[in-house]
C-alpha positions as CSV (number, residue, x, y, z in Angstrom):
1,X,116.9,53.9,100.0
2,X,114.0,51.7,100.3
3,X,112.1,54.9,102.1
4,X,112.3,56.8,99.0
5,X,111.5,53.7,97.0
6,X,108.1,53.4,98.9
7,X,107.2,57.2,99.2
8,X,106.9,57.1,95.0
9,X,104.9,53.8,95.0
10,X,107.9,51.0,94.5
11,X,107.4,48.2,96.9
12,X,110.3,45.8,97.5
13,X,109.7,41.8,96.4
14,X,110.9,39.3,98.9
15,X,113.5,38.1,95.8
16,X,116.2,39.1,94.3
17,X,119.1,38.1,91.9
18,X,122.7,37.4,92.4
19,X,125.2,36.9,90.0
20,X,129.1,36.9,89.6
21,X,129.1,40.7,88.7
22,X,126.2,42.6,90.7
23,X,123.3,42.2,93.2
24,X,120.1,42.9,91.9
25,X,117.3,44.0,94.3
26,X,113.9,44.0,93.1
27,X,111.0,46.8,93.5
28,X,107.2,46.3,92.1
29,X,105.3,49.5,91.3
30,X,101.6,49.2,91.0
31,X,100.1,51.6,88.0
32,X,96.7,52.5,87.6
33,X,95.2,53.0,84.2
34,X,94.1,56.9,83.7
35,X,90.9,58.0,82.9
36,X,92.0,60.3,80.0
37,X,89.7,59.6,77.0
38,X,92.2,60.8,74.3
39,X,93.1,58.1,71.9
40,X,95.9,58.0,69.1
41,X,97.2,55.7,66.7
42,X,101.3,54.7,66.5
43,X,102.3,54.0,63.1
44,X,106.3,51.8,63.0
45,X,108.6,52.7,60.6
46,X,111.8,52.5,59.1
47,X,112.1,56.0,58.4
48,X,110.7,57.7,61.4
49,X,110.7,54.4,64.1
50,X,107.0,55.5,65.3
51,X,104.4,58.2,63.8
52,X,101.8,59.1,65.8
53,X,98.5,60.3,64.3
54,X,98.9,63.7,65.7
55,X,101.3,63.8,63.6
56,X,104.3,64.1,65.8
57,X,107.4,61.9,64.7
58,X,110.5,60.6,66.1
59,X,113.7,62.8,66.3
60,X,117.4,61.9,65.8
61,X,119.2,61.1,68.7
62,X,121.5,63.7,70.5
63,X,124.6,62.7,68.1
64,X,122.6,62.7,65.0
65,X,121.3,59.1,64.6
66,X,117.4,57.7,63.7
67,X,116.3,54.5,63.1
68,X,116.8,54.0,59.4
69,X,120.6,55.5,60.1
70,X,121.0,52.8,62.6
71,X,119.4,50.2,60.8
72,X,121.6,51.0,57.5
73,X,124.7,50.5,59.8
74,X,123.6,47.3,60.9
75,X,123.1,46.3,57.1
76,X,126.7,47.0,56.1
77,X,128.4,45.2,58.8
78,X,129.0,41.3,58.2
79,X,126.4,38.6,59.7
80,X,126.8,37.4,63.2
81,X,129.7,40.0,63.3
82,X,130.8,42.1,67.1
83,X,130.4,44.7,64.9
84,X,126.8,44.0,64.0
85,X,126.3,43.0,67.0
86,X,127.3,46.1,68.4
87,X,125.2,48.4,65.8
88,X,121.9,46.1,66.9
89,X,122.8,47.2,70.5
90,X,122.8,50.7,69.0
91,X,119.0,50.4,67.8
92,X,117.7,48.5,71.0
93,X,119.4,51.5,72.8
94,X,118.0,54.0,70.5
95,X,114.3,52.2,70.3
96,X,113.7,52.7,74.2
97,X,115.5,55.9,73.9
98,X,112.6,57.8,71.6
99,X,109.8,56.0,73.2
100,X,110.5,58.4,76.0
101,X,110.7,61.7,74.8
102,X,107.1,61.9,73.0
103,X,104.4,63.4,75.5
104,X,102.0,61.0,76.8
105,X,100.6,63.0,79.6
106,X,97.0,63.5,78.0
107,X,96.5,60.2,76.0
108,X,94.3,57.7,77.7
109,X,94.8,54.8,74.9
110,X,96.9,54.2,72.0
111,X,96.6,51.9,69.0
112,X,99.6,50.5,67.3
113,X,99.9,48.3,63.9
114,X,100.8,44.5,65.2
115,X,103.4,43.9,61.9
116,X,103.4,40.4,61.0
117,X,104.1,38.3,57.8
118,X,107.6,40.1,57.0
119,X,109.2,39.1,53.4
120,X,112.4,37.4,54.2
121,X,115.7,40.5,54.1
122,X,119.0,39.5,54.3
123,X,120.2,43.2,55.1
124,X,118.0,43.4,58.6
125,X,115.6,40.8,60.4
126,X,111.9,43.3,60.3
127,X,110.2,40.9,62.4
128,X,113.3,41.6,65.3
129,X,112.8,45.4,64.8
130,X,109.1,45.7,65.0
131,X,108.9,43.5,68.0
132,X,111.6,45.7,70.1
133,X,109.1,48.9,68.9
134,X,106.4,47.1,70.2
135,X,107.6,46.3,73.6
136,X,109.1,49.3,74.5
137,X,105.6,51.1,74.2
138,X,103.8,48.5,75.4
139,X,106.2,48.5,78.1
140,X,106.1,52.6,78.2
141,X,102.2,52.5,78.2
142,X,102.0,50.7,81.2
143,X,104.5,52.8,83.4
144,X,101.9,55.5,82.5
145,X,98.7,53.8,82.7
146,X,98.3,54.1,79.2
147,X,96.1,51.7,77.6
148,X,97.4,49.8,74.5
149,X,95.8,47.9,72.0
150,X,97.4,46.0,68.8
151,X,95.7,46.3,65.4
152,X,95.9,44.5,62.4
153,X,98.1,46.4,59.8
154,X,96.5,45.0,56.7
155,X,95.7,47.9,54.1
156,X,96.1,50.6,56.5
157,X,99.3,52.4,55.0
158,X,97.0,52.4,51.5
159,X,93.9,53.5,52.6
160,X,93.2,57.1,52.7
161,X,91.9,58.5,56.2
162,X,89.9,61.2,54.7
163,X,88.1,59.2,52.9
164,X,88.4,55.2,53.1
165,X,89.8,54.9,49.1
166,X,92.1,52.3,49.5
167,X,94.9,51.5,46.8
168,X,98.3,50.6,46.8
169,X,99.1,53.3,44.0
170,X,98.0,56.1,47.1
171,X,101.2,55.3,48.8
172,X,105.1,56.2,47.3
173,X,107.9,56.2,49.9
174,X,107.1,59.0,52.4
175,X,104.4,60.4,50.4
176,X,100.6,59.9,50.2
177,X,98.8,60.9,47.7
178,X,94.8,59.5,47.6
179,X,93.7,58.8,43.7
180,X,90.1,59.2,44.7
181,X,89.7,62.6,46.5
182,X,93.0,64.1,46.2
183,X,94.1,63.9,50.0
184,X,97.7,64.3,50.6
185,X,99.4,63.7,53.5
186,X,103.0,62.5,55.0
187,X,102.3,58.2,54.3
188,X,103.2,57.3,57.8
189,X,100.6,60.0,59.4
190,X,98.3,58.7,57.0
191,X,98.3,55.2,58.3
192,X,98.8,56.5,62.0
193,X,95.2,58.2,61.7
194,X,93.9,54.8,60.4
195,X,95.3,52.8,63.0
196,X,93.7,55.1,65.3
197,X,90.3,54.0,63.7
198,X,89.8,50.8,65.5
199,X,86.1,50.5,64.5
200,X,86.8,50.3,60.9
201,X,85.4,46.6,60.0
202,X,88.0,43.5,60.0
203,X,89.6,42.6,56.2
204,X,90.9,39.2,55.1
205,X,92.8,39.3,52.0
206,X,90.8,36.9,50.5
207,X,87.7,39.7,50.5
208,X,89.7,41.8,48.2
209,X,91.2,41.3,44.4
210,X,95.0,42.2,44.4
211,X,96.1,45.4,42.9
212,X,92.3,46.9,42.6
213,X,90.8,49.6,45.1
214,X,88.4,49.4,46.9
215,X,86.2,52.2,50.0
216,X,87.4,50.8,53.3
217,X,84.7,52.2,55.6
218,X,83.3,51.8,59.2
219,X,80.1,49.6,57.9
220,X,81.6,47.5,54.9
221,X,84.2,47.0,51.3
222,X,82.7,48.5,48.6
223,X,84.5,48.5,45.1
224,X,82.2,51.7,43.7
C-alpha cells in the first residue's frame, strides 16, 4: 500500500491517529502550482452553490437535490434538532460533492467573493454556508495547483460587466437586467465575470450614496 501511495506522489508522515474506532495513517502530497494562465471568477449562491464566469453552474445531485433544496430542508426542521442536524450533514456532503465535478484542468487561478457581514436569518446561519463553499474550493484548488484568491463582494452582484453601471435596481432574483446599456444576463454569471475582474479599483461604502448608481470602472467611481 505505501508503494502505491509513493508512486502517485503521497509520502507517509512519521504520525498518525488512534482512536477507539479506527487507525488513521497519514500521507502528505506535495502540489505544485500550474503554469496555466486562464483565470475565472466563482460567484456563491443559494440558488446555484457556485457560478463560474464561464458561465457553467452547479448541477443537482444524482437523487435530485441542489443547494437551495438542501438548504430549504434544513429551514423546516426544528433548531438544534438530529433532524437538522442530519439535513446540514446533507449540505456539507453535497458542498464538497459539486466542487468536484466542474472541470478545472485548464484554469491556472480563480477568484471567489469572500461573503462577509451576513444579516442575522433564523431559517439558515449564511455565514456557516459560505464558509463550507469557500473551503472546499480552496481546499480543491490546491489538490490541483490552482491558485485562489478571495475578493471583496461589495457591489459586484449590481454592477454590470459590460459596462461598469452599477445599481441595485440591475439585479431581481436570478435575473440581471443593466438600466444603463441594456445588458442582460443570468445575475449570478453577471457577478461571476466581475469577480473575475480583480483590477477593478477597491470601494468603501462610505464612497458611495445609498440607493444611487454610479460607473464602477478599472480607473475610478464616477456618478455621470
Amino acid at each position: 500500500m505505501d508503494i502505491k501511495f509513493e508512486a502517485n506522489g503521497f509520502n507517509r508522515m512519521n504520525s498518525f491517529l488512534i482512536s477507539k474506532k479506527r487507525i488513521e495513517i497519514r500521507y502528505q502530497k506535495t502540489i505544485k502550482q500550474n503554469s496555466l494562465s486562464d483565470k475565472v471568477g466563482v460567484d456563491f449562491g443559494i440558488n446555484s452553490s457556485m457560478t463560474f464566469s464561464t458561465g457553467e453552474q452547479s448541477k443537482k445531485d444524482v437523487h435530485g437535490h441542489d443547494m437551495k433544496s438542501i438548504c430549504e430542508k434544513i429551514a423546516r426542521k426544528q433548531t438544534n434538532s438530529k433532524a437538522q442536524k442530519k439535513a446540514k450533514e446533507h449540505l456539507i456532503n453535497y458542498i464538497n460533492y459539486d466542487v468536484k465535478q466542474f472541470d478545472y484542468s485548464s484554469i491556472g487561478t480563480i477568484n471567489f467573493e469572500k461573503i462577509r457581514n451576513f444579516k442575522k436569518s433564523t431559517k439558515l446561519t449564511l455565514a456557516w454556508r459560505a464558509t463550507l463553499q469557500e473551503k472546499a474550493l480552496i481546499n480543491q484548488c490546491e489538490l490541483r495547483g490552482v491558485r485562489v484568491f478571495g475578493l471583496s463582494s461589495l457591489y459586484r452582484s449590481q454592477r454590470c460587466s459590460s459596462c461598469g453601471w452599477t445599481c441595485s435596481l440591475n439585479r431581481r432574483l436570478l435575473k440581471f437586467s443593466c438600466k444603463s446599456c441594456g445588458f442582460q444576463d443570468n445575475a449570478d454569471v453577471n457577478a461571476a465575470k466581475n469577480i473575475l475582474r480583480d483590477d477593478l479599483c477597491r470601494i468603501e461604502k462610505g464612497q458611495v450614496t445609498k440607493g444611487e448608481g454610479f460607473f464602477w470602472t478599472e480607473k475610478a467611481l464616477s456618478n455621470e
